[in-house]
C-alpha positions in Angstrom: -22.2 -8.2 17.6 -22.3 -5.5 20.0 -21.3 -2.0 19.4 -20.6 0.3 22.0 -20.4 4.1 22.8 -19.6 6.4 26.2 -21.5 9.4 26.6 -19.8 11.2 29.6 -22.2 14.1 30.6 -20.0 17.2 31.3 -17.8 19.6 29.7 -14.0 17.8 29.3 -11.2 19.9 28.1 -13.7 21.8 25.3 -15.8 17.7 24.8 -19.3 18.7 25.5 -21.0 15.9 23.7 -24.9 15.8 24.2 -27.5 13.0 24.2 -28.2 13.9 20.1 -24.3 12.6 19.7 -25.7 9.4 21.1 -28.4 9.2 18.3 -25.6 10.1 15.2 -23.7 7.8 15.8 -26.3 5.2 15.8 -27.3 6.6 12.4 -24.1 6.0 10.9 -23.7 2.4 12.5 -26.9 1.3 10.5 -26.1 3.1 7.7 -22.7 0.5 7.5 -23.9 -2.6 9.5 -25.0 -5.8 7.6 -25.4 -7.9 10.5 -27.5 -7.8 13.7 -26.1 -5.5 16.4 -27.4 -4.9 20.1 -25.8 -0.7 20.6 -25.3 0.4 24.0 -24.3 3.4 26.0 -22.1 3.3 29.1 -23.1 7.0 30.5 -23.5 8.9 33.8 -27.1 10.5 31.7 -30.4 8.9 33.3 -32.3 12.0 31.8 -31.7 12.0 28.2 -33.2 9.6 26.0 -30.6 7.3 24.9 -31.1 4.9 21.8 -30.2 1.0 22.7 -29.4 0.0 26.3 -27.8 2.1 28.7 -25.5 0.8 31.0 -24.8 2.8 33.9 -21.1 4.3 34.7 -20.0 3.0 37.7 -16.7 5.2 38.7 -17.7 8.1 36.8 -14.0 8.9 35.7 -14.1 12.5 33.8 -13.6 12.7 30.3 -12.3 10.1 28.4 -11.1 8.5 31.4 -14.7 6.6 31.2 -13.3 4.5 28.5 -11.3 2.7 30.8 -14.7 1.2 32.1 -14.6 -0.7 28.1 -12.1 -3.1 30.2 -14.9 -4.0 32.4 -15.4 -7.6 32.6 -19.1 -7.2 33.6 -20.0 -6.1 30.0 -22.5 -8.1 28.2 -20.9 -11.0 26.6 -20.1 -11.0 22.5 -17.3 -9.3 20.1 -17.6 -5.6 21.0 -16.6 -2.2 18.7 -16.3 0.9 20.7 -16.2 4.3 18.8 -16.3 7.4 20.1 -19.2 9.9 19.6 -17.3 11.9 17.0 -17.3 8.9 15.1 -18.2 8.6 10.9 -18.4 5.5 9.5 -18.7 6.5 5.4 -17.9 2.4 4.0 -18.8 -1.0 5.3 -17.9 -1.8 8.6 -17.2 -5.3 7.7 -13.5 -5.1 7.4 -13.4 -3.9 11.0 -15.7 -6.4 12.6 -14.0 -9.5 10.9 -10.6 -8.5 12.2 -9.1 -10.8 14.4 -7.5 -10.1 17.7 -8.6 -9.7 21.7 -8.0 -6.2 21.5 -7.3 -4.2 18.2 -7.1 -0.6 17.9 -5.2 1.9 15.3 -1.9 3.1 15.5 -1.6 6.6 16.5 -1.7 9.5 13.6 0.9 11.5 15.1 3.1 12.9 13.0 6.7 11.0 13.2 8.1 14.6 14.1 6.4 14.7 17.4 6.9 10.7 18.1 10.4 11.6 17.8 10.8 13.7 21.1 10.0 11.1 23.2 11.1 12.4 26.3 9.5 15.7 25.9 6.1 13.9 25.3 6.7 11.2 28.2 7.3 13.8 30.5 3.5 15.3 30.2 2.0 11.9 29.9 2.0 11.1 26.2 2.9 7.8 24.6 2.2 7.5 20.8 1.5 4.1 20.2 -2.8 3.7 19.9 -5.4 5.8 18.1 -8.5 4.4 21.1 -11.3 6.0 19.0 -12.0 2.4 17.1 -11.6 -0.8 19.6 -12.6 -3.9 19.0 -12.7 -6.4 22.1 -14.1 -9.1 23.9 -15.0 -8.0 27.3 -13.8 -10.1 30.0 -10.5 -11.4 28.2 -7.1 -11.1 30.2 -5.7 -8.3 28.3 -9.0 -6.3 29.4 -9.5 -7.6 32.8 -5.8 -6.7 33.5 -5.9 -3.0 32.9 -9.1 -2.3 34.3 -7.6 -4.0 37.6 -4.0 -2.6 37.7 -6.1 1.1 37.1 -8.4 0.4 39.9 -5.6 0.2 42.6 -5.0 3.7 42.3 -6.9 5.8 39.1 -5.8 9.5 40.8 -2.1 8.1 40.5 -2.5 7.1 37.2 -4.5 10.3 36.1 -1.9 12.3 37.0 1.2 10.2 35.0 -1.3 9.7 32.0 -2.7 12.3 29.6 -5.6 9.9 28.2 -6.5 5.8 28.2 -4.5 5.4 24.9 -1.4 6.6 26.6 -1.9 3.9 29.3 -2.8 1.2 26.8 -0.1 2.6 24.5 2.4 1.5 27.8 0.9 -1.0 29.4 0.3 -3.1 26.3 2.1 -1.7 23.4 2.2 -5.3 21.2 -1.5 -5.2 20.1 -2.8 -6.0 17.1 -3.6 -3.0 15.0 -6.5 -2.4 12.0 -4.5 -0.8 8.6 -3.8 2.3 9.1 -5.8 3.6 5.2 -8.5 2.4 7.2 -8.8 5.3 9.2 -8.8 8.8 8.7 -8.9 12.0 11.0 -11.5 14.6 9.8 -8.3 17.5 10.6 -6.6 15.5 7.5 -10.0 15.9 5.6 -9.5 20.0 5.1 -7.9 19.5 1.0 -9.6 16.6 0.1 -12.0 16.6 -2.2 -13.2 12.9 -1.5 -11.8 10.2 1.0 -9.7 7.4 -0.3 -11.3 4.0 -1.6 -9.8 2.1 1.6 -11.5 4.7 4.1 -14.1 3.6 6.5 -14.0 5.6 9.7 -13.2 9.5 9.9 -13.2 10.6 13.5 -11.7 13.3 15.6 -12.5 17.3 16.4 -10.8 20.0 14.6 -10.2 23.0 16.1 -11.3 25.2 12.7 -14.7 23.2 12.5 -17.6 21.4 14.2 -17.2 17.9 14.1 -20.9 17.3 13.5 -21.6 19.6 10.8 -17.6 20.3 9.4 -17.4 22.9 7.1 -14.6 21.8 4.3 -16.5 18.1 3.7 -19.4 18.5 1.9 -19.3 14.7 1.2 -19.3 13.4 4.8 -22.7 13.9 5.7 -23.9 12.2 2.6 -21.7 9.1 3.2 -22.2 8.8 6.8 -25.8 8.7 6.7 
């Protein structure tokens, strides 16, 4: 099994992730991981000191725009999780790494309000389809290769019609299999709760009223994440 993170150095529309993001996430991964793992990084950081192997990024897309480089078919062989760096895992990944498909994902948590004014949200590059923060994969299948190479023709193009990946997998591919949606929650949801459903296993995402890595209105997170 290989599990897989992207630590683009730089500040990205208020994301200024740091080396030490690298290094939590690991923490939570063991915490939840019953079977052997290799973890690597896919960064544009050769001065921090990065836990597992660190593979270099190679187009140095801003942002979350590196995550199209997860479509890479030069990735080291094996079924492959990517999460994202504000990533807690509080129950057994197991469900998650079991799931069958050659690209799964979550469906998006937008409110059905907002899905509803579809033009509006088209026009400034939004398609609610995927949640990208959880993907399992195995790199080098067509529905990979395919994106990376239809992006590569012309990534300033795309840049510009797109707000994020998700948008462009959310269009390109909208028939993907996705995990159940109790599954996963987003830590903004997490403000009233006093503790996270039975079927929960990954809360991710970065309020605006807290830190993500210390967040103020879930005392139970840290405990359960690591």
């Amino acid at each position: 099994m290989n599990i897989i993170c992207i630590y683009w150095h730089g500040d990205f529309r208020g994301r200024d992730f740091t080396g030490q993001d690298v290094w939590r996430l690991l923490e939570t991964v063991d915490k939840h991981m019953d079977r052997p793992y290799h973890f690597y990084c896919l960064t544009n950081d050769f001065k921090s000191k990065l836990p597992g192997e660190v593979i270099p990024l190679i187009h140095n897309w801003p942002g979350w725009w590196a995550k199209v480089e997860l479509h890479r078919p030069d990735l080291p062989v094996g079924r492959t999780l990517y999460l994202d760096l504000d990533t807690h895992i509080i129950r057994s990944l197991n469900p998650i790494l079991d799931y069958p498909g050659d690209l799964v994902m979550f469906n998006t948590k937008t409110a059905e309000r907002k899905r509803q004014q579809v033009k509006y949200y088209r026009k400034n590059g939004l398609v609610w389809c995927y949640q990208a923060s959880v993907m399992l994969f195995d790199p080098g299948t067509p529905v990979m290769k395919s994106l990376y190479e239809k992006f590569c023709t012309d990534p300033d193009k795309w840049m510009k019609i797109y707000r994020s990946e998700q948008d462009i997998m959310g269009d390109w591919m909208p028939d993907q299999p996705v995990f159940p949606d109790g599954w996963l929650l987003k830590l903004s949801d997490c403000r009233k709760i006093k503790e996270p459903g039975e079927d929960v296993i990954i809360i991710t995402g970065q309020p605006n009223d807290t830190n993500f890595r210390e967040p103020m209105y879930t005392p139970w997170l840290r405990e359960m994440a690591r």
